[in-house]
C-alpha positions as CSV (number, residue, x, y, z in Angstrom):
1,X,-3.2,16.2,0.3
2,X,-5.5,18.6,1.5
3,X,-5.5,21.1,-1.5
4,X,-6.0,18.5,-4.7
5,X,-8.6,15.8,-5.4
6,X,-12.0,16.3,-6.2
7,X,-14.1,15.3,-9.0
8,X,-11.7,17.2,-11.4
9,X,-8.7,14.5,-10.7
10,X,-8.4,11.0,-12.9
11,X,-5.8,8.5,-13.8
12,X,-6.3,7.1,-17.6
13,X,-4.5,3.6,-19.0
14,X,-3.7,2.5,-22.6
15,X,-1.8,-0.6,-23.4
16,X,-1.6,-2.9,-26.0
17,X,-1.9,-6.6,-26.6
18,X,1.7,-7.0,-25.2
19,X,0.9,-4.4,-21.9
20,X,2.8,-1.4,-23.4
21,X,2.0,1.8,-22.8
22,X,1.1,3.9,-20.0
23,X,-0.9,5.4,-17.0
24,X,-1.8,8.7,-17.0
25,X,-3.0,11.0,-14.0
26,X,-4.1,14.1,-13.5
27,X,-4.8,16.3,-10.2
28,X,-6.4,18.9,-10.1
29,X,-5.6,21.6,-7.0
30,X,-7.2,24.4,-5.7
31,X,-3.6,26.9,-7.2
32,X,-3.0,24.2,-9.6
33,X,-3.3,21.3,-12.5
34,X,-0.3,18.3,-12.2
35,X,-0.4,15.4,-14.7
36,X,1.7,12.8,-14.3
37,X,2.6,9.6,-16.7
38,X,4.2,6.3,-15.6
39,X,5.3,3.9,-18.6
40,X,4.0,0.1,-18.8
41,X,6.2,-2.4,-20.3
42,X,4.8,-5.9,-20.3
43,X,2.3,-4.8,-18.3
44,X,4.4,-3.5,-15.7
45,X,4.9,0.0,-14.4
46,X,8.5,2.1,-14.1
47,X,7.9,3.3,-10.9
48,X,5.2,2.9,-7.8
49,X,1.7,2.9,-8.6
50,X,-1.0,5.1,-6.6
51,X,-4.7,2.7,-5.7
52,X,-6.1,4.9,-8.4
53,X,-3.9,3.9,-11.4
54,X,-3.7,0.5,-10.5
55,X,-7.7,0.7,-10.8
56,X,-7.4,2.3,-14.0
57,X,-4.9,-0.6,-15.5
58,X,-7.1,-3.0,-14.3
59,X,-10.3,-1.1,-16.0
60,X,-8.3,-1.1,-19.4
61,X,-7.3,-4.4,-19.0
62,X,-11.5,-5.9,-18.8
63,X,-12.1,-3.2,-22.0
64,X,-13.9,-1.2,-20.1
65,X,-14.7,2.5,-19.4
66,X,-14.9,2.9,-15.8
67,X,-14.2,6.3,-14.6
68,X,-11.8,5.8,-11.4
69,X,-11.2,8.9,-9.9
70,X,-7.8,10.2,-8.0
């Protein structure tokens, strides 16, 4: 979309051991801030996943702290 993206946007996973818990994304718009959450169970998600979230999953999964931006 034209009007959000930027450096200010960012998706953000937590799990545990088991792949519970969830992706978080945020993006930020020129009129406005939207954050969205999508729940992981057994490492899966509820609903579609965006390129950016998927890259965050996969950044928690390694440990590490890769900033992947929406």
């Amino acid at each position: 979309f034209d009007d959000v993206g930027a450096a200010q946007s960012w998706s953000m996973a937590f799990f545990d051991e088991d792949g519970n818990g969830a992706v978080i994304s945020c993006l930020y718009g020129r009129h406005d801030c939207r954050v969205y959450s999508k729940v992981l169970e057994l490492g899966k998600a509820d609903r579609s996943l965006t390129g950016e979230e998927q890259s965050a999953i996969e950044a928690a999964g390694r440990g590490g702290r890769t900033v992947i931006r929406a």
